[in-house]
C-alpha positions in Angstrom: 0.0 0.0 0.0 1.3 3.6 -0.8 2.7 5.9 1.7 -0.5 8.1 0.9 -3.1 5.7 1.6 -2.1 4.8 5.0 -4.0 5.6 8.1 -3.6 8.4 10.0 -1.8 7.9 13.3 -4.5 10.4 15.1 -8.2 10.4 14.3 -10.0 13.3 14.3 -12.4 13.4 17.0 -15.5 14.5 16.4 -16.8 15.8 20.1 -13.8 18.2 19.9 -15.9 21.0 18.3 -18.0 21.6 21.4 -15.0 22.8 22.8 -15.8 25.8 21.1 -18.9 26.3 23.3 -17.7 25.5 26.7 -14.8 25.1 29.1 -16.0 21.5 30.2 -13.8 18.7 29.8 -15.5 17.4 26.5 -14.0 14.7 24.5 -10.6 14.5 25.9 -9.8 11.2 23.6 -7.4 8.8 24.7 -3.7 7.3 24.1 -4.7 3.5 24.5 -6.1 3.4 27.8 -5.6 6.2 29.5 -6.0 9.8 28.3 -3.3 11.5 26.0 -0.8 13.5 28.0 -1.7 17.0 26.5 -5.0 16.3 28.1 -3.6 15.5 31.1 -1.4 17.7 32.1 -3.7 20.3 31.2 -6.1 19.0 33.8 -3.0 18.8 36.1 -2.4 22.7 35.4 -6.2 23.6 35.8 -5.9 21.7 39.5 -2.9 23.3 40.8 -4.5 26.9 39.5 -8.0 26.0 41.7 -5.1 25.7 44.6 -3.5 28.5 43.7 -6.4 30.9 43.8 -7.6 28.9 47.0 -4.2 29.7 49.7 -2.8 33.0 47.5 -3.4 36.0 50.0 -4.8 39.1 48.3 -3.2 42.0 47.8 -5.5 44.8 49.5 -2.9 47.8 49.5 -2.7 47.3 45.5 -6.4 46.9 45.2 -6.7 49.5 46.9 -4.9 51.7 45.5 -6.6 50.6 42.2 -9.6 51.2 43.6 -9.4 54.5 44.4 -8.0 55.9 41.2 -10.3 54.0 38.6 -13.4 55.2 41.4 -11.7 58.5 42.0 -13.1 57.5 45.5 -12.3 60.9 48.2 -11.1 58.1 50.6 -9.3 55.3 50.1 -11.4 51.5 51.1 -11.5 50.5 54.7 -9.3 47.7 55.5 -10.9 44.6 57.4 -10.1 41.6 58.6 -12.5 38.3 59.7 -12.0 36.9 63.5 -9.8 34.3 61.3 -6.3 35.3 61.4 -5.1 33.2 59.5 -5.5 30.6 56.3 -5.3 27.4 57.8 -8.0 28.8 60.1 -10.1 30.5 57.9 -10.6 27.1 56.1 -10.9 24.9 59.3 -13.7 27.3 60.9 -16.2 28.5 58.3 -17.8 30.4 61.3 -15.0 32.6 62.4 -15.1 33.9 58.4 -18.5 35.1 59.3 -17.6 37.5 61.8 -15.3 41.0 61.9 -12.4 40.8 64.2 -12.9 43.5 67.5 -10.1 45.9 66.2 -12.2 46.2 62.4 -15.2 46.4 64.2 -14.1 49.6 66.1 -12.7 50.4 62.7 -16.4 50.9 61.3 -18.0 52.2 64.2 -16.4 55.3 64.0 -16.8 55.6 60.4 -20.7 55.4 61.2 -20.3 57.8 64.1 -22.1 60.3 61.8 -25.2 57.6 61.9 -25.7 58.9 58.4 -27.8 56.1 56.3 -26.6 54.6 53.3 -28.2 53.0 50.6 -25.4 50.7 49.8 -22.8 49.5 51.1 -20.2 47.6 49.0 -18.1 45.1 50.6 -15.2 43.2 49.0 -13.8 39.8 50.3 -11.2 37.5 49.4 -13.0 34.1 49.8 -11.9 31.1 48.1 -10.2 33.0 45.3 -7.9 36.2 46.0 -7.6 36.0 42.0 -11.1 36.2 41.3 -11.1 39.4 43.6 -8.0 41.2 42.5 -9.0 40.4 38.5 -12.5 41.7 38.2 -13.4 43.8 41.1 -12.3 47.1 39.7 -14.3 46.3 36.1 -17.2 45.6 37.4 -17.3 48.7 40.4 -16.3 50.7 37.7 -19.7 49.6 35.5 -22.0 49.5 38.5 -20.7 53.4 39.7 -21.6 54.6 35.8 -24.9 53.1 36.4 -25.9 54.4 39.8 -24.2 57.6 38.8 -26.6 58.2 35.8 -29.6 56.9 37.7 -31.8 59.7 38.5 -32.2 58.5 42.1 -29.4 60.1 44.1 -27.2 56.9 45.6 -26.0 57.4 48.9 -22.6 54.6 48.6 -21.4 53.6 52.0 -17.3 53.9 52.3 -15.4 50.8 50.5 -14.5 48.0 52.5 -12.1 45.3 51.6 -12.0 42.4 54.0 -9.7 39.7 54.4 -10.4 36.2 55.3 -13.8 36.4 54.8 -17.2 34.7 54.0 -20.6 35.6 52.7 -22.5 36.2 55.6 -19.4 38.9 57.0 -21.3 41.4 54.9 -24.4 41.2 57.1 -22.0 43.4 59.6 -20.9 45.8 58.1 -23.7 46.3 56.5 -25.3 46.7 59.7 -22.4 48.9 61.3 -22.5 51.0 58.3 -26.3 51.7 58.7 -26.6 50.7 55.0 -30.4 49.9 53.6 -28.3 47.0 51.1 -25.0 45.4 51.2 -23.3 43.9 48.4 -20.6 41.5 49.4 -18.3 40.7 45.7 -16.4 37.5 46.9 -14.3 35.0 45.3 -16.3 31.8 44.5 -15.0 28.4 45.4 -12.4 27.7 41.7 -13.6 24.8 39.6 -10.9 23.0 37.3 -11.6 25.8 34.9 -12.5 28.4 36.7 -10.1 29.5 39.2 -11.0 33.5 39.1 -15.1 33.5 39.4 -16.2 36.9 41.3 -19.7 36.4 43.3 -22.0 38.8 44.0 -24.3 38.9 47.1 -27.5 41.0 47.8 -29.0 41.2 51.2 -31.4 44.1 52.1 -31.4 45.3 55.5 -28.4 43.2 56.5 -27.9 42.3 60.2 -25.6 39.5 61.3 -27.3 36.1 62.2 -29.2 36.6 58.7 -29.6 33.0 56.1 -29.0 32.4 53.2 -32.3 32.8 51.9 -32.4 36.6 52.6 -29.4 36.8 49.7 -29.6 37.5 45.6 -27.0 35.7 44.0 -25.3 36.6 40.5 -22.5 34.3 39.7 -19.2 33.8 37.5 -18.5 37.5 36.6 -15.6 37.0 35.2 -13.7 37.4 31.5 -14.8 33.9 30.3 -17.9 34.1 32.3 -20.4 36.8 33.0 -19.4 40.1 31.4 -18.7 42.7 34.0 -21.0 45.3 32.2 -24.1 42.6 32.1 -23.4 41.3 36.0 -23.8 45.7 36.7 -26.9 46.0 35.3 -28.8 42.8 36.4 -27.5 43.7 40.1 -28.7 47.2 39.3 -32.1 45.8 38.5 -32.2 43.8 41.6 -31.0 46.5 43.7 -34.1 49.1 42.3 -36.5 46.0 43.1 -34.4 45.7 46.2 -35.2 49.3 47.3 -39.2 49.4 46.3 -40.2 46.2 47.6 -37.8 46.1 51.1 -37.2 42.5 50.5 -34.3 40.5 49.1 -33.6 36.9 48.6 -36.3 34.4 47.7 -38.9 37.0 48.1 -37.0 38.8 45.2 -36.9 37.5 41.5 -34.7 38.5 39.0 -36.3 39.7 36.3 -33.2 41.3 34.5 -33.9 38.7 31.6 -37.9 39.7 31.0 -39.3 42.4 28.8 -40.4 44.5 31.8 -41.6 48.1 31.0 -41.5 51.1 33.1 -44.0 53.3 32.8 -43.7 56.9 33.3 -44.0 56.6 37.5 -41.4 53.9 37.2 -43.9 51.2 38.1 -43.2 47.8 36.9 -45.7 48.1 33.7 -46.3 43.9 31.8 -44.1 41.4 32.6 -44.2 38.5 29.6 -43.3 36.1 32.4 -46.1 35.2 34.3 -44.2 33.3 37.1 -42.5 36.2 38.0 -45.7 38.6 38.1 -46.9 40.1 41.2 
């Protein structure tokens, strides 16, 4: 048989172009029995990257610093820390996470001294993913101030915080502390295998510590491959409006950022083609 007519040494696989579609592990192929090593040590760099994101410490003075240019904030963001000191203990005690340590609660204290109320306050935390945080919180702050800034309602924005060691529920604190109507905590999600830099946001209106989980709007996977920055500003936007007319949040809340709703000249919600999410 001619060199030409000889069998190709690789076949083409054909569940290769759904690559093109998602991240997923999708039709990896395989070198005999096991997988091919391209494959494989690709799945060995996505795991070490989840560990990565997982024990690297943020860097709060440079996002911070960030922060306060691309905001042209008047003061730079508060500096916090969770009653975990530490890593290892942060990830042993999901509880201590939850909580402010005593010297960042006097911290806020006398930033509220003024017991001015806030509509929002905006709370960064590391999480599971100091990446995540240090990648995309700047973007998408930066999209969310052009929308409240162009809103007609007049946002009052609680000072900045950036917390360290943190969980979820930590923003129920300061929220509280801050005398804020809503908090937003942006927090780095736990990394998958191919998504070690996913930024979370959480909505809880009238935060208060002790609060569950079903008090809290979630919008997930902002990030470059994920959820667009600009898109994840306006659907928490849209939320946060809801938030503010209907003094709820959480399951009571739905997010109706993908309906056709019209606002009528009041700014009442006017039809809704959804029907499960009509009032």
């Amino acid at each position: 048989m001619a060199h030409d007519e000889l069998s190709p040494i690789v076949v083409e696989n054909a569940w290769e172009r759904l690559n093109t579609f998602t991240d997923a592990r999708i039709g990896l192929g395989r070198a005999g029995v096991s997988l091919p090593t391209s494959k494989l040590l690709a799945f060995q760099l996505a795991h070490a990257q989840a560990q990565d994101a997982v024990h690297c410490p943020l860097e709060v003075e440079k996002l911070a610093n960030e922060l306060t240019k691309a905001l042209t904030l008047s003061e730079a963001p508060i500096s916090l820390h969770s009653h975990a000191q530490d890593r290892a203990l942060y990830l042993q005690r999901p509880d201590y996470g939850r909580r402010l340590d005593d010297k960042s609660r006097e911290q806020l204290q006398q930033a509220a001294a003024s017991q001015q109320r806030y509509d929002l306050a905006v709370v960064i935390v590391d999480g599971l993913s100091a990446l995540a945080v240090q990648q995309n919180s700047t973007p998408f702050l930066r999209a969310l101030y052009q929308i409240l800034s162009s809103d007609a309602y007049d946002w009052q924005l609680a000072p900045l915080t950036i917390v360290e060691q943190g969980r979820v529920a930590i923003g129920d604190e300061i929220g509280a502390l801050l005398n804020a109507d809503a908090v937003l905590v942006m927090i780095g999600e736990r990394p998958g295998l191919s998504s070690p830099d996913s930024l979370g946001l959480y909505m809880t209106w009238a935060p208060e510590p002790g609060l569950k989980d079903d008090r809290r709007n979630c919008i997930s996977n902002v990030r470059p491959a994920g959820l667009q920055v600009e898109e994840a500003a306006r659907r928490f936007f849209l939320l946060l409006k809801e938030a503010r007319q209907l003094k709820v949040s959480g399951v009571k809340l739905k997010d109706r950022s993908e309906d056709n709703v019209l606002e009528g000249e009041s700014g009442t919600t006017g039809s809704i083609s959804n029907f499960l999410v009509a009032d």
